[in-house]
C-alpha positions in Angstrom: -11.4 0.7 -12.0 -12.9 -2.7 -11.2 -11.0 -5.8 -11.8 -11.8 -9.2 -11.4 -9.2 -11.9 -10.4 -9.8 -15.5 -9.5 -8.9 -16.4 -5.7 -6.6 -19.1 -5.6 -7.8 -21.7 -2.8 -11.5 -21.4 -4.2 -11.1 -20.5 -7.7 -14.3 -18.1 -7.1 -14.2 -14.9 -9.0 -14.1 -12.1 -6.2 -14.2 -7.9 -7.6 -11.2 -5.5 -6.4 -11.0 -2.0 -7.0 -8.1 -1.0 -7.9 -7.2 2.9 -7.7 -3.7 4.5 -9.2 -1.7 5.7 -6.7 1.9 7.7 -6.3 4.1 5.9 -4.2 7.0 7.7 -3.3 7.3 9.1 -7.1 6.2 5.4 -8.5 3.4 4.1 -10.0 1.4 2.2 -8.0 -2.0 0.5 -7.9 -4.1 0.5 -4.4 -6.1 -2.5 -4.2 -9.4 -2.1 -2.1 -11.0 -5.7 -1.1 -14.8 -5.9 -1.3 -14.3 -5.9 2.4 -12.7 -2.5 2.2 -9.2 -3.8 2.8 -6.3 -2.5 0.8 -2.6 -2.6 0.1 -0.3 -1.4 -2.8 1.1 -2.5 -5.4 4.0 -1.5 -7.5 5.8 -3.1 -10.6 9.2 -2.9 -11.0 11.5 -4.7 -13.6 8.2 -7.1 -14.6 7.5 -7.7 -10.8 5.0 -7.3 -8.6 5.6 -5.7 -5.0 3.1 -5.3 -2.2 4.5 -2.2 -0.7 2.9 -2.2 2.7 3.3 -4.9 5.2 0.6 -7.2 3.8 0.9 -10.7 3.9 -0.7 -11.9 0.9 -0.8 -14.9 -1.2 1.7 -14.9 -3.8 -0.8 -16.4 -6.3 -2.8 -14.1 -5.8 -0.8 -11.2 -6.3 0.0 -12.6 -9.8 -3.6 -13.1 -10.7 -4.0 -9.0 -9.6 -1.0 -8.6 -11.5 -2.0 -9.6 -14.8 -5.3 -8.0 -14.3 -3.4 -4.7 -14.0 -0.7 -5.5 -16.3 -2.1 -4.0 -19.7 -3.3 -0.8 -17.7 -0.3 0.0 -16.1 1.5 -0.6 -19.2 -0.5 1.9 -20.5 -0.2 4.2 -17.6 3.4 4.1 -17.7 3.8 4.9 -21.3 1.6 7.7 -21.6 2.9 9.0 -18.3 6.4 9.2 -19.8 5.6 11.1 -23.0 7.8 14.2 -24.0 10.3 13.4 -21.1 
């Protein structure tokens, strides 16, 4: 899925792909760069995590994090019915 997020420093739109991913049994999002760069990201307790040993801008990560918010929301629920 395609999100779009603003970059923080230049406030310029840039398109991420963004790809569900298990991560050691979690839900987590890997998020390709239009320059083929990626990391992963899981939530946990309303928080954002990069998992690998990215550095990345924290304001950035919260800009990707609201843009996934509503989908993993929705992954989470419907990957947790009849348990």
């Amino acid at each position: 899925m395609i999100i779009t997020v603003k970059e923080p420093a230049t406030h310029t739109d840039i398109e991420l792909d963004a790809q569900p991913e298990d991560y050691n049994g979690e839900q987590g999002w890997r998020i390709l760069s239009p320059e083929k760069d990626s990391f992963v990201m899981v939530e946990k307790d309303g928080q954002w995590n990069v998992m690998d040993d990215a550095d990345i801008n924290p304001e950035f990560l919260d800009a990707i994090g609201k843009a996934l918010h509503p989908v993993a929301r929705y992954n989470h629920l419907s990957g947790s019915e009849g348990v």
